[in-house]
N, C-alpha and C positions, 0 to 999 in steps of 0.2 A: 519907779517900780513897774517893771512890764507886766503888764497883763496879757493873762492868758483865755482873757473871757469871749476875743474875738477871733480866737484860732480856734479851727476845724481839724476835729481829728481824724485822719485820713484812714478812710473807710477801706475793708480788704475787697479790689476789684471781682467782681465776677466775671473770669474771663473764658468762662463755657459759652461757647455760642450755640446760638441755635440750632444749628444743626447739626452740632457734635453732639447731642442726644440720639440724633437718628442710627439704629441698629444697621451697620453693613450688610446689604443681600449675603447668604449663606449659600453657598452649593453644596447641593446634596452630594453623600460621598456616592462614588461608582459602585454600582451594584455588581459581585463578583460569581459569576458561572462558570462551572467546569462542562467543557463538552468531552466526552471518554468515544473515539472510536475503538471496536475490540474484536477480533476475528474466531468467531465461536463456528465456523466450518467450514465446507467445501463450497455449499449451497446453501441459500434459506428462501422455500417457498411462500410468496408474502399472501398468493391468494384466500381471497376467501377473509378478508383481516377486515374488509372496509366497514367504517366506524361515523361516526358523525361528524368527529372533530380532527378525521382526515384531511388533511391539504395538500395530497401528493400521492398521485397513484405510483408512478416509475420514478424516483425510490417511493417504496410505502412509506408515509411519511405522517407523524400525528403529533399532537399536543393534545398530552397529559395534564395539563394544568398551567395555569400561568409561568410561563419561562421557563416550561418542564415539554423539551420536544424528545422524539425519537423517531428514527430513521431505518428500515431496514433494505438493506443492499443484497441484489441476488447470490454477488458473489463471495458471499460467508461473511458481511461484515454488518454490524449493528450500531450506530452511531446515538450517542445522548446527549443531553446539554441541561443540566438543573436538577438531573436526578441523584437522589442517595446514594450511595454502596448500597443497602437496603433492597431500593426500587430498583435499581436495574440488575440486582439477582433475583427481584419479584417474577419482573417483567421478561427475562431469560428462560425464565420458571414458565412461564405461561404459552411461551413459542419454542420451547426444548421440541415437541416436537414436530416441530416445520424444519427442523435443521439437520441438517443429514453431510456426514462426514467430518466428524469431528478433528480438529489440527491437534498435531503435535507442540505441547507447550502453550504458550498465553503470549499473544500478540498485542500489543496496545499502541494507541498514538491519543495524547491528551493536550488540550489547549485550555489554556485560561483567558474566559473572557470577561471585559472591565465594562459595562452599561451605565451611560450618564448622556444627562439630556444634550449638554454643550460638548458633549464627542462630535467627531465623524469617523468616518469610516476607516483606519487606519492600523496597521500593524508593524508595529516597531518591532526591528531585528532581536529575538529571544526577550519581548516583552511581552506581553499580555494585549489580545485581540478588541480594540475599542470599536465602540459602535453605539450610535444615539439610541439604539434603540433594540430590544431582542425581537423581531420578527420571524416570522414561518418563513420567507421568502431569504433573510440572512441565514438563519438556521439551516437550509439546505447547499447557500453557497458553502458553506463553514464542514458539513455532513462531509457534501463532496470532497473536497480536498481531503478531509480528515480522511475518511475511506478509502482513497486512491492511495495515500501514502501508508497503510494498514498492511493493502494489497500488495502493493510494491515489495513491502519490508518481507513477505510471504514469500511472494518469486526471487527476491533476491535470495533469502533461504535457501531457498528449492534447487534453484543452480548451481549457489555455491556448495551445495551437497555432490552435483554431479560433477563441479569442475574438481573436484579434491578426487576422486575415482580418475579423472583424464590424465590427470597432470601425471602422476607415476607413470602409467601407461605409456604416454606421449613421450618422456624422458626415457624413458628405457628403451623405444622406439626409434630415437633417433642414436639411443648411445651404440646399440646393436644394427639398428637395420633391420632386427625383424620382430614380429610379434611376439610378447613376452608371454603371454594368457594363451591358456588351450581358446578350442573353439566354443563350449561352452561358457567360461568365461568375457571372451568376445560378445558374444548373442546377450548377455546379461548386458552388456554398460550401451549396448545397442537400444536393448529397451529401455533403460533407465535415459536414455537421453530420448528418445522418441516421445517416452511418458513427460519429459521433462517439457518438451516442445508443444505436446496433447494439453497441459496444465496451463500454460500461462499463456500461448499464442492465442490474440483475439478475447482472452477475459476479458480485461477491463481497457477501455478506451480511453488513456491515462490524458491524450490530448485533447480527446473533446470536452466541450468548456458543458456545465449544466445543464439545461432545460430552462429553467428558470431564468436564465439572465434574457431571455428573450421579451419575457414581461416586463422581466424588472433591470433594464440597460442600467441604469445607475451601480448598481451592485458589481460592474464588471468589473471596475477597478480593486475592490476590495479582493475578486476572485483572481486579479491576476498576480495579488501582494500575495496574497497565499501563497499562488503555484509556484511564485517564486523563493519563497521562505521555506517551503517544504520543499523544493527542486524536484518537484516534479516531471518537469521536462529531463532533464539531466538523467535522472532517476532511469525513467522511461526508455531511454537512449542506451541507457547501457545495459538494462536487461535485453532490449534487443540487439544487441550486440555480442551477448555473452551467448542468447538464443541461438543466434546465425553460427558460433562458433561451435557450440551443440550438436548441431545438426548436421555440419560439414565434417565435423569429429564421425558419426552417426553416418556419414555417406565413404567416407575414408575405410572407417572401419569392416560397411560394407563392400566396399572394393577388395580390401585387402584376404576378404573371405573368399569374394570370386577367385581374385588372382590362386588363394591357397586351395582351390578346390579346384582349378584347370588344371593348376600344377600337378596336384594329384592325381587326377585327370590323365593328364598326359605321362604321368609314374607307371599308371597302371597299364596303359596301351603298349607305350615301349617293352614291359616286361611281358605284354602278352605277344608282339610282336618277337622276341627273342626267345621265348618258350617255345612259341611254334617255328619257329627257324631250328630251335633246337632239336625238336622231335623233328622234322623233315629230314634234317643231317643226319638223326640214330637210325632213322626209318632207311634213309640212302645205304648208310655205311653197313645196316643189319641186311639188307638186300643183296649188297654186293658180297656176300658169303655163302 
């Protein structure tokens, strides 16, 4: 008869080791910022603004609170990064009047940006702007761009308003040979491209790179991911391109005025030189009677 008295009943192993207790390091999620640049006018004078928790004279430049920046730009544009809807019609509210020449319609350029410790510096094509960290010194490389592409979107506007007035013009110029518009109308798209040239020649210096990277050299790169995500350059390029067209349009048209007033010019002398030939001849023929 077998006995069962010296068999071991097999025990259920514990096969958690030791250090499958230990909890895996967690990363914290990305903390998510909205920067809004938005073009509320022609101009905005920032004197007179400086505050304690200034870090930027040329743009005026502050922080409102932790990862709460704002930036203001002379040439009509206000840049945010952390604020409400709320705070930044507070804060609009509060410099309405330093702003002088209000735009037509509502201009915006908006980035989202993604803050986490194990970021760098990095902006992936239509994703969301990473960075270790929200500083004053990022926040204004991120401003600038944002602003220059504001201003861009502005002049592009502004031209494409004047080339939609040339373009008729021009077609009908070349289908005829001659100016289609009296002279008053001429004088009109003369100034509108002159004012168009007055507006954006020299505003904003779309090539030159910040202030700030001078300090802070490591930030360049992130500044040149932008320029080139926003095309900046490109951008740049072709507003002055359209400009140069403008204003040869604008020198064309003033030629075509001279040439039409010598002409005139010259209408009026031949008929006065044949009036008085005429009266000489009645004067001769009435004489000889």
């Amino acid at each position: 008869m077998g006995s069962t008295a010296g068999k071991l009943t097999p025990m259920a192993e514990d096969t958690a080791s030791p250090n499958s207790t230990l909890a895996k390091p967690t990363v914290a999620a990305a903390e998510r910022i909205v920067a809004r640049a938005s073009l509320v006018g022609e101009r905005i004078d920032a004197a007179g603004l400086e505050r304690g928790d200034m870090f930027a004279a040329v743009p005026f430049a502050t922080r409102l609170a932790p990862n709460k920046f704002v930036a203001l730009y002379r040439f009509g544009v206000v840049v945010s990064a952390g604020l409400t809807p709320a705070e930044e019609t507070a804060f609009l509210e509060r410099i309405a009047g330093r702003i002088s020449g209000r735009p037509e319609g509502r201009n915006e350029e908006t980035a989202i940006l993604e803050v986490r410790p194990d970021y760098e510096d990095r902006v992936p094509p239509g994703g969301p702007i990473e960075m270790p960290e929200m500083s004053s010194a990022r926040f204004l490389v991120i401003a600038d761009v944002l602003a220059k592409s504001v201003s861009l979107a502005r002049d592009e506007g502004k031209l494409g308003g004047v080339f939609d007035i040339i373009e008729p013009f021009a077609a009908q110029l070349a289908k005829s040979g001659r100016a289609p518009w009296d002279r008053r109308s001429m004088l009109k798209l003369i100034g509108q491209a002159l004012l168009a040239q007055h507006r954006i020649s020299g505003r904003v210096a779309v090539e030159e790179k910040p202030d700030i990277l001078w300090d802070h050299p490591s930030l360049e790169r992130l500044y040149t991911r932008l320029e080139d995500e926003y095309e900046l350059s490109e951008r740049a390029k072709a507003v002055t391109q359209k400009l140069n067209v403008i204003v040869e349009t604008g020198q064309a048209l003033t030629d075509i005025l001279d040439v039409d007033r010598a002409t005139r010019l010259e209408a009026i002398i031949i008929f006065l030189i044949l009036a008085e030939t005429l009266v000489t001849v009645v004067q001769i023929v009435l004489g000889h009677r």
